[in-house]
Residue, then its C-alpha position, 0 to 999 in steps of 0.5 A: x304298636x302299629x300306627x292304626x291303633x293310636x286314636x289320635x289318627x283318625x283319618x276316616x276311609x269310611x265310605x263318605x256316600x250312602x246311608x250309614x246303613x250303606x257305608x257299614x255294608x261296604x265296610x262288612x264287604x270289604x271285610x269279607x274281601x280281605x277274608x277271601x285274600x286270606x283264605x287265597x293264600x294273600x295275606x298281605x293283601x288282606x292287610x292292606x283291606x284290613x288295616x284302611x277297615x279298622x281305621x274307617x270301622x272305628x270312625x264311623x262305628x266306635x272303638x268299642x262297636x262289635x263290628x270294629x272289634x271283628x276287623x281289629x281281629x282279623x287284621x291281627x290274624x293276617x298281620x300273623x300270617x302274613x309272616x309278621x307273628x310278633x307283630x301279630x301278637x302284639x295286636x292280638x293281645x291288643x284284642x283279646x284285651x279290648x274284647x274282655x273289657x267290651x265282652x267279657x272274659x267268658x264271651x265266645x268272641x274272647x275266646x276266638x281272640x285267644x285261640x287265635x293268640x295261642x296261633x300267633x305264640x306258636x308262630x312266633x316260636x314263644x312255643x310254651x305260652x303257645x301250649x299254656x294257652x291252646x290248653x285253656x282255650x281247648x278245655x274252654x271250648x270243651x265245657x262251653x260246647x262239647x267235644x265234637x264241637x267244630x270250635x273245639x275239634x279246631x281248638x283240639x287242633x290247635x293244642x296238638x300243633x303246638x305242642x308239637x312245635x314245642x318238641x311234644x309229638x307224643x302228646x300231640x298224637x294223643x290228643x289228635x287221635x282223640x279229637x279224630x275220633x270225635x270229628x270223623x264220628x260227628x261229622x264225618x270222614x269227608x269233612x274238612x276239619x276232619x281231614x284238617x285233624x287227620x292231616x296234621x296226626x300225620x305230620x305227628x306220626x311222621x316225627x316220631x318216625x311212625x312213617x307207614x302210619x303217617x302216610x296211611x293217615x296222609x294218603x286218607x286225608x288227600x282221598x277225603x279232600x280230593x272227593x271233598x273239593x277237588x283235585x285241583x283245590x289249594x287244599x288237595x294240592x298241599x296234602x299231595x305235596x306233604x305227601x310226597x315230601x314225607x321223609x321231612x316232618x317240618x315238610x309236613x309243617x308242624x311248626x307251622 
């Protein structure tokens, strides 16, 4: 296990000026720094902001606080991303453990624990825990919160990904067909989990060599996200890039 998880290194980067109300302040700031990285495409770089964050989070807060138990989250997440899968699950089974002791088993923070855990399997190529999991996360999110749900449409998602990363394409475009309907009806064409979703029923349709459909689905997404964000968005530019490399489904990155 990393070395920020052993509790005899407590060395604290907690911000040493301030109020504590302060200090956690710069501590939620510097979080939401590191999920900005993330979210630019530096995962390394949110490591890094992450791992000093968990360190100072547990000095000043506690193991246990809900606030250090977000940070030990979204550093197993960008550990993940940051094309470190087995590392990152190795933290995220850390996490979900912790926030089953601290939360509970049925809390909705245990559960975004797990969905992202079922993320990592999926990297990390451990293909058929990926399916068993994103299974019972998705049929969590749905009986907890309904099929349009944003969680469960991503939870939807993220079984469809899995499962085509496991050699299941025709199972994944089912449940995809299914949670777009449910998105584009709930919230519409121009959203971005419903591009998300449609996006990546395109890469499954691409797979089962159902290439006319997929980019008919790829060309609607990219239309959505241009209008959604802009031609120029990170976002946009992939599902242009995806489009034109359609004749390769692990162009489309099913896998990851």
């Amino acid at each position: 296990m990393a070395w920020w998880n052993r509790k005899d290194d407590r060395r604290s980067d907690a911000p040493r000026h301030g109020t504590r109300a302060e200090r956690v302040e710069a501590l939620a700031e510097r979080n939401a720094e590191a999920a900005a990285r993330l979210a630019d495409g530096q995962p390394d770089e949110a490591v890094r902001l992450l791992t000093s964050t968990v360190v100072a989070c547990r000095a000043l807060l506690g193991d246990d606080h809900p606030d250090t138990l977000v940070a030990e989250g979204n550093l197993a997440v960008a550990t993940a991303a940051a094309e470190r899968p087995g590392e990152g699950v190795e933290l995220l089974l850390s996490v979900v453990d912790a926030r089953v002791r601290v939360l509970g088993p049925d809390d909705a923070r245990t559960l975004d624990a797990r969905d992202a855990l079922a993320t990592a399997y999926r990297l990390d190529g451990r293909h058929a825990e990926a399916v068993d999991l994103a299974s019972r996360v998705a049929d969590a999110r749905r009986r907890d919160l309904g099929p349009a749900d944003l969680a469960t449409i991503a939870a939807r998602t993220g079984l469809a990904l899995a499962q085509a990363a496991a050699g299941q394409p025709a199972a994944a475009v089912t449940v995809l067909e299914s949670a777009l309907r449910d998105t584009e009806f709930a919230h519409g064409a121009r959203h971005l989990h419903t591009i998300t979703v449609r996006a990546a029923l395109a890469g499954c349709l691409a797979a089962l060599g159902r290439e006319r459909e997929a980019a008919a689905a790829l060309e609607r997404a990219l239309a959505d996200c241009t209008d959604l964000l802009g031609p120029d968005h990170p976002d946009t530019r992939a599902l242009r890039a995806d489009l034109a490399d359609l004749g390769s489904p692990q162009g489309l990155r099913l896998t990851a």
